[in-house]
N, C-alpha and C positions, 0 to 999 in steps of 0.2 A: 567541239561538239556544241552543238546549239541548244539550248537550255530555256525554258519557261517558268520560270521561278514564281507562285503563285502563293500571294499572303492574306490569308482569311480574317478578316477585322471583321470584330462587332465590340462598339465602345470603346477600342485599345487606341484612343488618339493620344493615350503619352507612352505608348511604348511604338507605334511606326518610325517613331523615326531612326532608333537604335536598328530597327531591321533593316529601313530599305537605306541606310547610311552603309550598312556592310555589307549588303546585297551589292549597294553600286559599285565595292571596291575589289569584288570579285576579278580575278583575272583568268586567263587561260582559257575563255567558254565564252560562243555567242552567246549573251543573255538579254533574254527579256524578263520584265514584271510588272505582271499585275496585282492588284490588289480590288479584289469582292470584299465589299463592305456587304456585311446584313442588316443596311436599316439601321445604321449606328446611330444613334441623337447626341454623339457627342464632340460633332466633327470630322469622325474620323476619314471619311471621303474627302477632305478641304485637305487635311494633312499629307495625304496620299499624291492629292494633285500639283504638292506645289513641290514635288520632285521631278525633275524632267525626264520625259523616256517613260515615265511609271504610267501602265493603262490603269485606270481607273471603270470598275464595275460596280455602280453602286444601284446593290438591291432597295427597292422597296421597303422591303418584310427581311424577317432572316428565314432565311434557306435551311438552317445549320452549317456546323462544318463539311458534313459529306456533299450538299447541294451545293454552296459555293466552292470547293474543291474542282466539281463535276464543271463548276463554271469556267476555273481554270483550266481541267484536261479541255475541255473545248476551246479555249484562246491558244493554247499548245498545239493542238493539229491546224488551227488557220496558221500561227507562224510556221509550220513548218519543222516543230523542233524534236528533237529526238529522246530529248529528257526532259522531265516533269517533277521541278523541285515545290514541294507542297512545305508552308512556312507557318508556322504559329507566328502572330505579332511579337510575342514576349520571347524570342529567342534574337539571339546579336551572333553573327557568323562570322569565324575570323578567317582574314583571309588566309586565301588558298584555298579555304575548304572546298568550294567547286572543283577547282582544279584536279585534288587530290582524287575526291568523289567520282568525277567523269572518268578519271584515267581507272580508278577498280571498276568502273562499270565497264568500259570498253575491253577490259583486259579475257571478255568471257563473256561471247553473246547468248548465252542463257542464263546469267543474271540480271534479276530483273528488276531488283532493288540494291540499294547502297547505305548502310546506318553508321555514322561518322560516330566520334565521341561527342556526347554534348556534359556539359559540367554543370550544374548547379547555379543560379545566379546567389549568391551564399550573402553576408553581411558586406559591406564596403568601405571600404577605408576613407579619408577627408576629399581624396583624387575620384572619388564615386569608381573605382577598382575590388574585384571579388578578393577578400581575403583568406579563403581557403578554394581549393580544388573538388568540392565534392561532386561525384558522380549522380549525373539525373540521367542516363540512358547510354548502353552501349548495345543495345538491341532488344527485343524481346526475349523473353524465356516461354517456352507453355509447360504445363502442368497438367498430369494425369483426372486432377479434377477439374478442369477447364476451365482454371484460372490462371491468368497470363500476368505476367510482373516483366517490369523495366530491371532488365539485366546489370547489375551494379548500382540502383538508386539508392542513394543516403547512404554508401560507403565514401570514404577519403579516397582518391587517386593517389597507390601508391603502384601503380604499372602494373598492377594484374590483370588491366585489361588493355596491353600493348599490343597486344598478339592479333593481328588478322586473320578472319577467316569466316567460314560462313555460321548463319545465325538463322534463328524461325521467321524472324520478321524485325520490322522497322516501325523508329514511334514517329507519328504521325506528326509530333511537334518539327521535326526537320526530316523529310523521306526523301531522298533521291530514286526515281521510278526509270524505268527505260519507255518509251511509248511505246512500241509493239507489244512488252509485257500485259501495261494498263490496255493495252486495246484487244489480245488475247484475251483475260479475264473478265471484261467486261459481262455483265449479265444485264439482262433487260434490258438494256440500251443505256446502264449506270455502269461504271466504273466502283467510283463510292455507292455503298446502298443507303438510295435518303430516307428509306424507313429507318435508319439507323438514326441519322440526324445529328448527332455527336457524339463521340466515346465508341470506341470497339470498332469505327471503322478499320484504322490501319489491323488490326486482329486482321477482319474477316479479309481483308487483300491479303496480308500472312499465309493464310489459309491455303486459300483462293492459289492463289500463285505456287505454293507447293502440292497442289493437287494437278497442276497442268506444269509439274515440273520444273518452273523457273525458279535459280536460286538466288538465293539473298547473302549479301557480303559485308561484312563490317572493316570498315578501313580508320585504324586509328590516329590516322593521322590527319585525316578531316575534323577539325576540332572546330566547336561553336559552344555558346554557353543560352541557359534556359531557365524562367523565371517558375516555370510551372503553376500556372491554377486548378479549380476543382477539386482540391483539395484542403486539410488544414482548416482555416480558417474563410476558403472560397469556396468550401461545402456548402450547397442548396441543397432544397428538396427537388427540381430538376434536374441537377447533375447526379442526384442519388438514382432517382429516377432512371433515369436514363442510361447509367452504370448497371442497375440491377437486371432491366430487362435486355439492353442488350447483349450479355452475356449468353442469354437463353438465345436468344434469334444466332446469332450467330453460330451457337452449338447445332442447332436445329438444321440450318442451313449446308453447313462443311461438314460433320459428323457421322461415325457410319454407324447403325443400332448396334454391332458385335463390339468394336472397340468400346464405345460408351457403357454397353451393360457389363465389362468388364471394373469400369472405376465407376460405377453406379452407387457403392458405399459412400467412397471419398466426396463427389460431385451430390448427392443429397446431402450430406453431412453439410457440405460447404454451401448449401443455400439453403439448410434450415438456419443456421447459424447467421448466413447474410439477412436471411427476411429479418430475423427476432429483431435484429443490432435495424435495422432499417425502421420498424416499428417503434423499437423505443425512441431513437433519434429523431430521426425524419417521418413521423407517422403519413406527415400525407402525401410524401414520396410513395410511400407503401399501398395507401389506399387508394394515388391515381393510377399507378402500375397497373391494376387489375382491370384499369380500361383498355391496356393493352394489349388485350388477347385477339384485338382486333388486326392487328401484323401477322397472324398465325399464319393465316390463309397467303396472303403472300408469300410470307418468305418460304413457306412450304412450296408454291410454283418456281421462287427462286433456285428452291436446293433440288427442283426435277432440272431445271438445269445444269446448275454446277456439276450434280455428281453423273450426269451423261456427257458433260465433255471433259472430264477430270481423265490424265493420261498417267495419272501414277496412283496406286491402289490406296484408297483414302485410309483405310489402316496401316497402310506401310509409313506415313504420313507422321500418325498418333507412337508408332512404336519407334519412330527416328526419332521425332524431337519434343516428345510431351514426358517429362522428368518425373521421379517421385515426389512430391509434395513435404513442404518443411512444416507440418502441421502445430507443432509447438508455438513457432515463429509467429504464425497466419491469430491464433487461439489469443498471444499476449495482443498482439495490434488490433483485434476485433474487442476485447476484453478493453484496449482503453477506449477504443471510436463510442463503444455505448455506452459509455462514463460522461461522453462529451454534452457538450450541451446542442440541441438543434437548431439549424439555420435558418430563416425565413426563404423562402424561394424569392426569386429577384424576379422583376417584371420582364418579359421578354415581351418581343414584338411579333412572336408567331408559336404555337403551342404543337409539338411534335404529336 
C-alpha cells in the first residue's frame, strides 16, 4: 500500500529525528514523508532535510496543524498514495506499525481511519528507554456533553485495551486515514478545517466521517509511543484558546438541534465550568476567545454542507457513540487545573 506519512513541525528540531528515524524503518508499505515546517526558528527544516527521501515544506508563517496537514493531503494525491499518515513530531513509531495499520485498513473498504496503540513517552531509564507502559491513546471516546477524551490516557497497560475493533475516532497525534475517505469528507476544498487551526481537528474528521458513514478501526497491535504537549506544564493561553473555542465550532458544525437540546444541561454545565476555570487561569485566553465569534459565519456555511451530504442520520451518530459522562471525574481535574497557576502564551509566528 502506498503510504504518505506527513510530520507537522513548528520548533520540534530535537524531537524530528526520533520520528523520521522510525518512520524510515517502516516496512511492509511504499512510503513517503514529508515534513511542513511552520516558520520554525529553530531549525527545524535543516533537521528534516538532512534525512534522505524526506520532502521538505517549509512555510513561511505557521499555517497550524490543520493547514499544514492540508499541506500534506496534497503531497499525498501528487504521489499517488492511497493512505495519509498524519504525525506529531513528539511521537517515535515502532516498527511494524504501518504494516500492521495498512493491513486493518485494507481489511474493510469502508474504514476510513486506523488508531494504533500509542504509550506515553513516561520517565526513562540511563539507556534513555520509557520505564513504565502508560497509555496516551487508544482511540477517541465522545461524550453526551461534547466532550471527547483520549480513550485509556493516564492508565498503566495492563491489556484492557487488547481487543480490536471499531472506535469514534482517531487522535490526530498518529491517524492513519485512507484517501478516498479524506477526499469524501472534504468540505470547502479543506480536509482539516483551518478555521480550526489546532486542537479538535481530528474530532471534527471523527465526526465528519461517521456522518458519511466510514468507519474507524483500532488495531492493537500498531504500537508507537508519544510525548504529548499542551498540556501540564505546556499549557498557554493559546492552546487554552483554542481548546475552548473549538469545541463550540465543531459542535456547531457536525451537530443536530434535537440530539444537542437533549444533553443541553450536561454541555452548559460543562462550559460554564470550562469558561470560570479558563478565567481564573488563563484570563486572556478568555478575553481573546470572544474575538472569535468571528468563525460563526463560517463554519455555519461549513455545517450547510456537511449535514446535506451526511448519509447516516447525524442523531443516529450521537446515540451510537457519544457515552454518559463521568461527571465526578471531569469536577476533581477541573477543581485542580484552577488551583494551577497561569501560563504566559508563547510567541507564535501567525495569530489563528
Amino acid at each position: 500500500m502506498r503510504v504518505t506519512a506527513c510530520v507537522v513541525s513548528w520548533n520540534t528540531a530535537d524531537h524530528l529525528t526520533g520520528v523520521l528515524e522510525s518512520l524510515a524503518g517502516q516496512t511492509g508499505v511504499d512510503l513517503e514523508v514529508v515534513v511542513v515546517d511552520n516558520g520554525s526558528e529553530d531549525g527545524s527544516a535543516d533537521v528534516a532535510r538532512r534525512f534522505e527521501g524526506v520532502e521538505v515544506v517549509a512555510n513561511a508563517i505557521n499555517h497550524g496543524f490543520a493547514g499544514a496537514a492540508n499541506q500534506g493531503v496534497d503531497t499525498a494525491r501528487r504521489n499517488g498514495s492511497e493512505a495519509f499518515l498524519v504525525c506529531n513530531p513528539d511521537v517515535v513509531v515502532d516498527p511494524g506499525y504501518l504494516e500492521r495499520a495498512t493491513r486493518a485498513l485494507q481489511a474493510d473498504g469502508r474504514r476510513g481511519a486506523v488508531q494504533g496503540k500509542l504509550w506515553r513517552w513516561a520517565e526513562a531509564d540511563g539507556a534513555g528507554e520509557p520505564t513504565a507502559r502508560i497509555l496516551d491513546t487508544t482511540g477517541h471516546l465522545a461524550f453526551r456533553t461534547r466532550l471527547f477524551r483520549n480513550r485509556g490516557e493516564g492508565q498503566p497497560d495492563r491489556g484492557q485495551f487488547d481487543r480490536e475493533g471499531p472506535v469514534f475516532g482517531v487522535s490526530g497525534a498518529l491517524a492513519l486515514y485512507r484517501m478516498t475517505a479524506l477526499d469524501d469528507i472534504a468540505c470547502a476544498g479543506e480536509v482539516f478545517d483551518e478555521d480550526l487551526f489546532a486542537f479538535w481537528e481530528d474530532v471534527d474528521l471523527d465526526w465528519r466521517m461517521a456522518l458519511r458513514g466510514w468507519g474507524v478501526w483500532y488495531e492493537p497491535r500498531a504500537t508507537a509511543w508519544h510525548e504529548r504537549g499542551g498540556a501540564g506544564p505546556r499549557r498557554s493561553a493559546l492552546v487554552e484558546r483554542l481548546n475552548f473555542r473549538n469545541r463550540f465550532l465543531v459542535v456547531l458544525k457536525n451537530d443536530t438541534p434535537a440530539a444537542l437540546a437533549k444533553a443541553l444541561p450536561g454541555v452548559a454545565l460543562t462550559s460554564v465550568l470550562k469558561a470560570g476555570e479558563l478565567a481564573v487561569t488563563v484570563p486572556d485566553a478568555f478575553l481573546r476567545s470572544a474575538a472569535d465569534r468571528r468563525l460563526i459565519g463560517p463554519t455555519l456555511a461549513r455545517r450547510r454542507i456537511v449535514q446535506a451530504r451526511a448519509t447516516v442520520d447525524p442523531a443516529s451518530v450521537v446515540t451510537r457513540w457519544f457515552a454518559p459522562f463521568d461527571y465526578p471525574a471531569w469536577a476533581r481535574t477541573w477543581w485542580r487545573r484552577t488551583r494551577g497557576r497561569p501560563i504566559a502564551e508563547p510567541v507564535v509566528t501567525a495569530r489563528p
